[in-house]
C-alpha positions in Angstrom: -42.0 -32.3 34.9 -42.2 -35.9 35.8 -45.8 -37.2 35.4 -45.2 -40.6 36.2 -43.1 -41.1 39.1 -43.5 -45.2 39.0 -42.3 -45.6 35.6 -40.1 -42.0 35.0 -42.3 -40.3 32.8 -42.2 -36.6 32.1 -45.1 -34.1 30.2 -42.4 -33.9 27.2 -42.7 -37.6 26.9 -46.2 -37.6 26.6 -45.9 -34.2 24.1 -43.4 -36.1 22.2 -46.1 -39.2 22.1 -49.1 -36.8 20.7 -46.3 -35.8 18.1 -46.0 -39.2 16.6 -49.6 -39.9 16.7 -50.5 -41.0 20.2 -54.3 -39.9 20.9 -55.1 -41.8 24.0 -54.6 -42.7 27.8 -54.5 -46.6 26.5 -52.3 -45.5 23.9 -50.0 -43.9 26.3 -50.1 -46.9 28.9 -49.5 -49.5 25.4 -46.7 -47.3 24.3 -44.8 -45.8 27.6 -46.4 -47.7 30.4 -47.9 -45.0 31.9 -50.0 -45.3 34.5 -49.2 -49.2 35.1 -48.5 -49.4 38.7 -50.4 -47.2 41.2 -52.0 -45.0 38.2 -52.2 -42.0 40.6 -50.8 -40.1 37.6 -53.5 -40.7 34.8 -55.7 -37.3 35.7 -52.6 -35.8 35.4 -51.7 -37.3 32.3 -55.0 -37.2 30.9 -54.4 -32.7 31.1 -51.0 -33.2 29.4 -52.5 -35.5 26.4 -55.2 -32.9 25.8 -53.4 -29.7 26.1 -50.4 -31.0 23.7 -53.5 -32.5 21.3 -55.4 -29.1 21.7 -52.5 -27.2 20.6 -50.4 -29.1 17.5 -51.0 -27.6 14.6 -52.1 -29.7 11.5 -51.3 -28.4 8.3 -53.8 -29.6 5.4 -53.0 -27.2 2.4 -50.1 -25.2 1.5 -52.4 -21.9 0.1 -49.4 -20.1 -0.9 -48.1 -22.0 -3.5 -51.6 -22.3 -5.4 -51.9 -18.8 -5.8 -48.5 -18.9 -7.1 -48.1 -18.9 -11.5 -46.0 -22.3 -12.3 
């Protein structure tokens, strides 16, 4: 779904963004120029950061392999 209509931006833009480290509004607007001309879409945009934030999944130890003779 398009998010931005001004600049062409769609939720799996903003998704992909979170993916490669994007955390913020300002960081979207730096990086895909959201919200740069009538910024009607940054409440919007602001839902789509957090829910794609809220749900990636952050690995931090592989458990497995230390329970695992070498």
């Amino acid at each position: 779904m398009i998010v931005c209509v001004c600049n062409n931006i769609s939720d799996r833009e903003i998704r992909q963004a979170v993916d490669l480290g994007i955390t913020s509004i300002a960081d979207l607007r730096e990086e895909l120029g959201l919200g740069t001309c009538c910024g009607k879409c940054i409440s919007y945009a602001r839902e789509v950061l957090h829910e794609a934030i809220d749900s990636k999944t952050v690995v931090t130890e592989l458990s497995f392999r230390a329970s695992q003779p070498a």
